[in-house]
VODODO-231144 format. One record per residue (C-alpha): residue in three letters; chain; x, y, z. Coordinates in nm, 3 decimals, always signed. Each point is the difference from the previous one (the first is absolute). Example, Ala and Ser with C-alpha at 12.3 -4.5 7.8 and 13.67 -1.06 7.14 Angstrom:
BEGIN
{atom "ALA","A",{+1.230,-0.450,+0.780}}
{atom "SER","A",{+0.137,+0.344,-0.066}}
This chain:
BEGIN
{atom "UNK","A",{+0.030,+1.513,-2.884}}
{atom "UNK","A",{+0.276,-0.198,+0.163}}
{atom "UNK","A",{+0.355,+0.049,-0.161}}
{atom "UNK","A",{+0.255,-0.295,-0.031}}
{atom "UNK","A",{+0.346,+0.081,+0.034}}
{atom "UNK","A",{+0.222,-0.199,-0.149}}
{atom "UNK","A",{+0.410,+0.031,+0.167}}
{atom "UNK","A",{+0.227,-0.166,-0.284}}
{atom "UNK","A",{+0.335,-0.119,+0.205}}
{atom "UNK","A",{+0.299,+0.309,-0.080}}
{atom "UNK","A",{+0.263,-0.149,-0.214}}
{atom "UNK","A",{+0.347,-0.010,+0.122}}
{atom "UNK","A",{+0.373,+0.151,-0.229}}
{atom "UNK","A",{-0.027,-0.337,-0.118}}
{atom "UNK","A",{-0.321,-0.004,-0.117}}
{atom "UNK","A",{-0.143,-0.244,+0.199}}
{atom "UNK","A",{-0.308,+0.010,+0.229}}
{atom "UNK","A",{+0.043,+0.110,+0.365}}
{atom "UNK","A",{-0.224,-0.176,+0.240}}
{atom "UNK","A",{-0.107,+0.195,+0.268}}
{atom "UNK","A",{+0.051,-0.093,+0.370}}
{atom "UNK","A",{-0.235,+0.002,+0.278}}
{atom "UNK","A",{+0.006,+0.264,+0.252}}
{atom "UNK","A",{-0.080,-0.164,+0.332}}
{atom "UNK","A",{-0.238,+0.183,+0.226}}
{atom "UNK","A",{+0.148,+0.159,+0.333}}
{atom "UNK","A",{-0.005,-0.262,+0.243}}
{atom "UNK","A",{+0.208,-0.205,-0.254}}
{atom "UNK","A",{+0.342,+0.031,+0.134}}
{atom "UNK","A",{-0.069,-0.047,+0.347}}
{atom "UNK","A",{-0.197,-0.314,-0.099}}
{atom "UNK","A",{+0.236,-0.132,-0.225}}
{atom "UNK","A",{+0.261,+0.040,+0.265}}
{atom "UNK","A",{-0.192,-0.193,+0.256}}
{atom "UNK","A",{-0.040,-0.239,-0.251}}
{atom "UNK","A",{+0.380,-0.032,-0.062}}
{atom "UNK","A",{+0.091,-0.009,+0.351}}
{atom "UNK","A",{-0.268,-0.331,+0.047}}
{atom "UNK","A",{+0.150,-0.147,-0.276}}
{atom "UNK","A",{+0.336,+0.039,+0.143}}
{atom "UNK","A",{-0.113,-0.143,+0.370}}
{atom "UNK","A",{-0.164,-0.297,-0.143}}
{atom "UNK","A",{+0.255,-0.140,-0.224}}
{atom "UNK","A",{+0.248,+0.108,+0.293}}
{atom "UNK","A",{-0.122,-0.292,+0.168}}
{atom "UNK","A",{-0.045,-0.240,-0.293}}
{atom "UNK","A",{+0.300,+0.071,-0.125}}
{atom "UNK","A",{+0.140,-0.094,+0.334}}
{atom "UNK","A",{-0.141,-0.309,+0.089}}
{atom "UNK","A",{-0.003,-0.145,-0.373}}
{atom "UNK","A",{+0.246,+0.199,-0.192}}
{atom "UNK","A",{-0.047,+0.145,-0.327}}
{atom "UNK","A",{-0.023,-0.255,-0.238}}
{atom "UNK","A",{-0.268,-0.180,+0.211}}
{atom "UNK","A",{-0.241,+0.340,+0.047}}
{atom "UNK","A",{-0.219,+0.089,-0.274}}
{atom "UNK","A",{-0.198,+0.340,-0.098}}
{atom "UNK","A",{-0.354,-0.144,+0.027}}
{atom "UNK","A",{+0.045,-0.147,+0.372}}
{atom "UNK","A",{+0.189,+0.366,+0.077}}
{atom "UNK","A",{-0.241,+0.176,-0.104}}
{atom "UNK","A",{-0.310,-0.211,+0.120}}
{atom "UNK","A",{+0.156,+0.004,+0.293}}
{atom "UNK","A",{+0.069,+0.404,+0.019}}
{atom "UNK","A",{-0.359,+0.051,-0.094}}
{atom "UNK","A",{+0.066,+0.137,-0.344}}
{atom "UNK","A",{+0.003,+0.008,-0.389}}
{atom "UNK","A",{+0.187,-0.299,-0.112}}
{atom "UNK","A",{+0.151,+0.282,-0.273}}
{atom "UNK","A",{+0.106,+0.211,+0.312}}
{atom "UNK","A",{+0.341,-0.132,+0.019}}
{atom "UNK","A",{+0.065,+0.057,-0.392}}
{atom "UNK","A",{-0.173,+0.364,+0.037}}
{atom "UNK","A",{+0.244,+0.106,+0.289}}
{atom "UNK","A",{+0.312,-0.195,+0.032}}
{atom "UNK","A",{+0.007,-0.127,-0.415}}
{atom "UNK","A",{+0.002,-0.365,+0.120}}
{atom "UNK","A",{+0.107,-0.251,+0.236}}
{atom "UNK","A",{+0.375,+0.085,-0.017}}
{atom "UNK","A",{-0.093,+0.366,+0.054}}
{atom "UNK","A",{-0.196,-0.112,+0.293}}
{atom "UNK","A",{+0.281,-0.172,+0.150}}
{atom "UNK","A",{+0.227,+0.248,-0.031}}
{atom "UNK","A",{-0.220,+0.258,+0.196}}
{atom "UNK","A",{-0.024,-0.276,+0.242}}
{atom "UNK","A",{+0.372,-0.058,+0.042}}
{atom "UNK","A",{+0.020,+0.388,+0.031}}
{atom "UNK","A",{-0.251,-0.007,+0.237}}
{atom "UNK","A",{+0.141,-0.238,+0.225}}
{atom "UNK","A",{+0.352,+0.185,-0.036}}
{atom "UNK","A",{-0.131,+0.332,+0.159}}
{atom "UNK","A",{-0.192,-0.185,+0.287}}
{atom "UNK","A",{+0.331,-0.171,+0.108}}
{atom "UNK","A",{+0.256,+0.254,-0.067}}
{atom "UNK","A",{+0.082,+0.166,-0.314}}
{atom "UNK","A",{+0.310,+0.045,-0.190}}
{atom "UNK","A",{+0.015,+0.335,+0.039}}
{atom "UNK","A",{-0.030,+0.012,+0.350}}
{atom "UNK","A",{+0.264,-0.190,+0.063}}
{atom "UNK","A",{+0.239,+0.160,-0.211}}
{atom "UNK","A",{-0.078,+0.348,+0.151}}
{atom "UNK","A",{+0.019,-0.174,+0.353}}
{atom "UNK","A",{+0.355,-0.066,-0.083}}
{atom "UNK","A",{+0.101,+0.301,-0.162}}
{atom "UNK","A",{-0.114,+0.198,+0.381}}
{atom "UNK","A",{+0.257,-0.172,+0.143}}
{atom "UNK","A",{+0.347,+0.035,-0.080}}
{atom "UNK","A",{+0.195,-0.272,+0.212}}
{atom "UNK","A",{+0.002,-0.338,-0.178}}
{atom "UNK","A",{-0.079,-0.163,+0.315}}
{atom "UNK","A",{-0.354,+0.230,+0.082}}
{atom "UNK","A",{-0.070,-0.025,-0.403}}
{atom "UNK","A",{-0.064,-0.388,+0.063}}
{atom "UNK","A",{-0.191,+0.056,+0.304}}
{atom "UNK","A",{-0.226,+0.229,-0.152}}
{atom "UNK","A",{+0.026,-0.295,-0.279}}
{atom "UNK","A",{-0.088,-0.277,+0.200}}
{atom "UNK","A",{-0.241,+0.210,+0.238}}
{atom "UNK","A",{-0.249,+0.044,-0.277}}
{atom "UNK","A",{+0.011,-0.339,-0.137}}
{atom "UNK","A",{-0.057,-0.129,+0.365}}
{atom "UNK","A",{-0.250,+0.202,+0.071}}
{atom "UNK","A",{-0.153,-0.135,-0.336}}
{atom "UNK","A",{+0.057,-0.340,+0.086}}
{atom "UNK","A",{-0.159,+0.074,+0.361}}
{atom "UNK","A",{-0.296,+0.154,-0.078}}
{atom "UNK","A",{-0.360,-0.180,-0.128}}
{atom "UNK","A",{+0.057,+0.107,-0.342}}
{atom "UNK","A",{+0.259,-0.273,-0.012}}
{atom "UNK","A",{-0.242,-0.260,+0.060}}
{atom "UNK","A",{-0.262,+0.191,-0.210}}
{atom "UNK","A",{-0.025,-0.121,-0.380}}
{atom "UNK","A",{+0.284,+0.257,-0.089}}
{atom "UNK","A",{+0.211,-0.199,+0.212}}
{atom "UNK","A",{-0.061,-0.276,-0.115}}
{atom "UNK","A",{-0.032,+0.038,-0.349}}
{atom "UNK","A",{+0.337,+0.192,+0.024}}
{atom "UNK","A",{+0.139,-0.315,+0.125}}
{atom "UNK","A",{-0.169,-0.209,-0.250}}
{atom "UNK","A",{+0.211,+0.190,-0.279}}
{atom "UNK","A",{+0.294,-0.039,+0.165}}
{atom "UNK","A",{+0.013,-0.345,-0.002}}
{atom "UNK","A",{-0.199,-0.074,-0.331}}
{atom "UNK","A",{-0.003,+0.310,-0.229}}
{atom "UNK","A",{-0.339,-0.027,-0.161}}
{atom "UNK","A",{+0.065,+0.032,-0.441}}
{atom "UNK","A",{-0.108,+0.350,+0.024}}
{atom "UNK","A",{+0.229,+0.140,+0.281}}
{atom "UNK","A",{+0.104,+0.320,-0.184}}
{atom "UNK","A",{+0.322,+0.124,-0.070}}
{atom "UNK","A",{-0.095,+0.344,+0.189}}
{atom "UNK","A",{-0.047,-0.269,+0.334}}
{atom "UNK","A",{+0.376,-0.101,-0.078}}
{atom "UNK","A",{+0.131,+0.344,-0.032}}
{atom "UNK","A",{-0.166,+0.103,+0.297}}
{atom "UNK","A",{+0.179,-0.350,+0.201}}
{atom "UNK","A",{+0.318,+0.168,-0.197}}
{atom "UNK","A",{-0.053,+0.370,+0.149}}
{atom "UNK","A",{-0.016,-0.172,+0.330}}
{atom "UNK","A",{+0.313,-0.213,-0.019}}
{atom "UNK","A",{+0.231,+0.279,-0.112}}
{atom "UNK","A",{-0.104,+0.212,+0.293}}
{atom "UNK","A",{+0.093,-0.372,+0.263}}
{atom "UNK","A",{+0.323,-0.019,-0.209}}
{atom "UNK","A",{+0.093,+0.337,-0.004}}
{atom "UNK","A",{-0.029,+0.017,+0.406}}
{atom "UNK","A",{+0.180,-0.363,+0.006}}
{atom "UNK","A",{+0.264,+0.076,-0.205}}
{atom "UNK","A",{+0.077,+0.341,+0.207}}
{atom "UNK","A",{-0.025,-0.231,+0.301}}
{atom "UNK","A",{+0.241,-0.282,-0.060}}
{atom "UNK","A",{+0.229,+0.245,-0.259}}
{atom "UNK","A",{-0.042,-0.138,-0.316}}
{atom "UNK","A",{-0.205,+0.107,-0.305}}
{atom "UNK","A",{-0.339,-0.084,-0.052}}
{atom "UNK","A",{+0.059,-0.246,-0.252}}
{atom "UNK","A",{+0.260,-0.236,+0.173}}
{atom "UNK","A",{-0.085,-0.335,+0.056}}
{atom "UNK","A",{+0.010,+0.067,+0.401}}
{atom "UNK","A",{-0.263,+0.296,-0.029}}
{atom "UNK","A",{-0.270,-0.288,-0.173}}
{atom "UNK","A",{+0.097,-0.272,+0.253}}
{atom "UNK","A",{-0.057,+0.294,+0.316}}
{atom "UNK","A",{-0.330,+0.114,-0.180}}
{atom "UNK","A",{-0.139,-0.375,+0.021}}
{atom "UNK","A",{+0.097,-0.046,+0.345}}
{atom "UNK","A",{-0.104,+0.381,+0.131}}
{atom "UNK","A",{-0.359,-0.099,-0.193}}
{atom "UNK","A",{-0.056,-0.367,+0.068}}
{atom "UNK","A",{-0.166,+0.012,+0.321}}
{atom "UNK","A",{-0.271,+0.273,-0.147}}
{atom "UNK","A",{-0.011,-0.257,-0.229}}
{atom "UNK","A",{-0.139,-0.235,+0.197}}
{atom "UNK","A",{-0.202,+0.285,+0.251}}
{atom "UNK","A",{-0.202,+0.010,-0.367}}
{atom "UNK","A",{-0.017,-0.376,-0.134}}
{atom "UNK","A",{-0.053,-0.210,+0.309}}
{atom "UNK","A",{-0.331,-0.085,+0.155}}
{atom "UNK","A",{-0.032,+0.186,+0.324}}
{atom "UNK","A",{-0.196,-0.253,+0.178}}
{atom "UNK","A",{+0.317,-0.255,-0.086}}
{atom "UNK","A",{+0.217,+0.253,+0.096}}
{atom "UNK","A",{-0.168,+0.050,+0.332}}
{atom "UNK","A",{-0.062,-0.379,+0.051}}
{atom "UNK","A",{+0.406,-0.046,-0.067}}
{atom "UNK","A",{+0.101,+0.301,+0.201}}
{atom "UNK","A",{-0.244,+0.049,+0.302}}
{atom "UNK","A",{+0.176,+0.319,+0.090}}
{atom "UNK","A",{+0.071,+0.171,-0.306}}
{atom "UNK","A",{-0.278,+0.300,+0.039}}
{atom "UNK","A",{-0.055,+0.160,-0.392}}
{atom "UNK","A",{-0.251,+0.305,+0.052}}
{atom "UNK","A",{+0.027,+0.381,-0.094}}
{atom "UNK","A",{+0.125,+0.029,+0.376}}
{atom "UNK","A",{+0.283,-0.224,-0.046}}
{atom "UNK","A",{+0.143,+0.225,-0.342}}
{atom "UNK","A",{+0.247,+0.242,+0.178}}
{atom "UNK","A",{+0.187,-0.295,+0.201}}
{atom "UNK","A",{+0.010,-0.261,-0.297}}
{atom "UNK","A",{+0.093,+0.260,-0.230}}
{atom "UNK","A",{+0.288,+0.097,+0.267}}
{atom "UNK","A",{+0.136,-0.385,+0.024}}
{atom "UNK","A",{-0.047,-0.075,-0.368}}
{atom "UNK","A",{+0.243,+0.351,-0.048}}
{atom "UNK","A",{+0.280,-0.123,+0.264}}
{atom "UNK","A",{-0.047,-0.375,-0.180}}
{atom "UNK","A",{+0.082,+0.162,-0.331}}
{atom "UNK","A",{+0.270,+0.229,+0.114}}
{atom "UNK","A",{+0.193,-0.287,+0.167}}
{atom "UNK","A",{-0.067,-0.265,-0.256}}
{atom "UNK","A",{+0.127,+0.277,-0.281}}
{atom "UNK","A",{+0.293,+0.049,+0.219}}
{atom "UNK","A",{+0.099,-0.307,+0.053}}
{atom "UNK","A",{+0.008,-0.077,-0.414}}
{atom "UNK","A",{+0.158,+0.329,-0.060}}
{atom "UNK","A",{+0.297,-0.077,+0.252}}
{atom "UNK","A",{-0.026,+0.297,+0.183}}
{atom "UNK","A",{-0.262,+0.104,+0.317}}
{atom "UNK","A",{-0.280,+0.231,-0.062}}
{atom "UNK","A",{-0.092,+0.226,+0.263}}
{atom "UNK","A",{-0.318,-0.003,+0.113}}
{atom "UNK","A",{-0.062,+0.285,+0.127}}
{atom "UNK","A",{-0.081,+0.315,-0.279}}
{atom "UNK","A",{+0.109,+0.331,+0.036}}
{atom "UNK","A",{-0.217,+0.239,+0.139}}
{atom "UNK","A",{-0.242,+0.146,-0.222}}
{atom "UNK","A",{-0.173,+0.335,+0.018}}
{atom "UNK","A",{-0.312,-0.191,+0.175}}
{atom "UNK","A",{-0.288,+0.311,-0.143}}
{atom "UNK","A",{+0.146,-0.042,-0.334}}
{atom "UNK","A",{+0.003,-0.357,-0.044}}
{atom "UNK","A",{-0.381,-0.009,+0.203}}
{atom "UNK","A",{-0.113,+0.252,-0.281}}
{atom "UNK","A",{+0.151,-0.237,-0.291}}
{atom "UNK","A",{-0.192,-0.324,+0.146}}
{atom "UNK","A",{-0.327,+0.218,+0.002}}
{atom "UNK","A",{+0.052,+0.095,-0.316}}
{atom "UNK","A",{+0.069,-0.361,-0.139}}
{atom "UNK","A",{-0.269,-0.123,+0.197}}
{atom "UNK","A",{-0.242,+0.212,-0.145}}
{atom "UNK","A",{+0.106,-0.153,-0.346}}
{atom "UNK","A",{-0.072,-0.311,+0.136}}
């Protein structure tokens, strides 16, 4: 004779019922993962080419081949979504962190914004650029979408203490003098536009301007001596150009290791 058991819900302190959650099977995680990381690729690219407010859940998930409650079950929503995305497109560029521990290798103010510069160039210079991290990067920019986070902005923040901090110790005043924001502007406009313009216009304007990965090291070299005069010149006294010698195994060691955080 067959037996039913009957399993009442256990009552919480409070006295109310406890529902009991489903244990996924093994190959959950992994799945679920894959899942995520589809999401995250497909509404990369939306989000690039029509922004945020113009993407929707069903055509990201039609389109990533998926539950249309998958983007609820894994990122809570569309503003979760897009802030894995922004995240996302932060680490394939160059993160935060990297930069900041790029700097702090170096001690001379002057190698502290070439290591600066170098890995936003070589950013800027490589095909993610023109991938949809690139250009949704670019997109927020310009036109913040209504649910650009404030962790985005205090990542942007982290970023422009570090510029200021090496600006400031290169034109002798502190960080937050006038001077310091007008040099930051000028030392990041042209990666500015390295990240906003079209290529293709670029090239058709300037025939001989080569932007590749093979180019970073030199354009990251003119962009430096650009900065260091144009900060000199404001600051009313000549900048050096040339950096003290560094211990060359130590300072190779620190760019592996902030490379590897990249």
């Amino acid at each position: 004779m067959n037996t039913q058991i009957i399993v009442r819900p256990r009552k919480s302190e409070a006295g109310t019922a406890t529902k009991r959650r489903a244990v996924p099977h093994a190959g959950a995680p992994r799945h679920g993962q894959r899942t995520g990381a589809q999401l995250i690729e497909v509404a990369g690219r939306i989000f690039a080419d029509q922004g945020f407010d113009g993407a929707t859940g069903q055509d990201i998930c039609r389109r990533a081949g998926v539950n249309s409650a998958a983007i609820v079950y894994h990122f809570g929503g569309m503003a979760g979504l897009h802030r894995a995305v922004l995240e996302e497109a932060q680490r394939r560029l160059v993160r935060t962190e990297t930069l900041a521990a790029a700097v702090k290798a170096e001690r001379d103010p002057r190698r502290q914004l070439e290591a600066f510069l170098g890995l936003i160039v070589r950013a800027l210079t490589s095909p993610v650029s023109q991938s949809w991290a690139g250009k949704l990067f670019s997109r927020e920019w310009v036109t913040p979408s209504t649910v650009y986070g404030p962790a985005h902005d205090r990542a942007l923040a982290a970023r422009s203490r570090t510029l200021k901090s090496i600006v400031g110790a290169l034109t002798g005043h502190p960080p937050s003098h006038p001077l310091v924001a007008r040099g930051c502007i000028s030392v990041m406009a042209p990666c500015a536009l390295l990240l906003l313009v079209n290529r293709r216009k670029l090239r058709r304007m300037m025939p001989q301007l080569h932007i590749g990965p093979q180019s970073a090291p030199e354009l990251t070299r003119h962009l430096v001596d650009f900065a260091l005069a144009g900060l000199g010149a404001i600051s009313g006294h000549q900048i050096d150009r040339q950096a003290a010698p560094v211990n060359r195994p130590r300072r190779r060691a620190a760019r592996r290791r902030a490379a590897r955080r990249a």
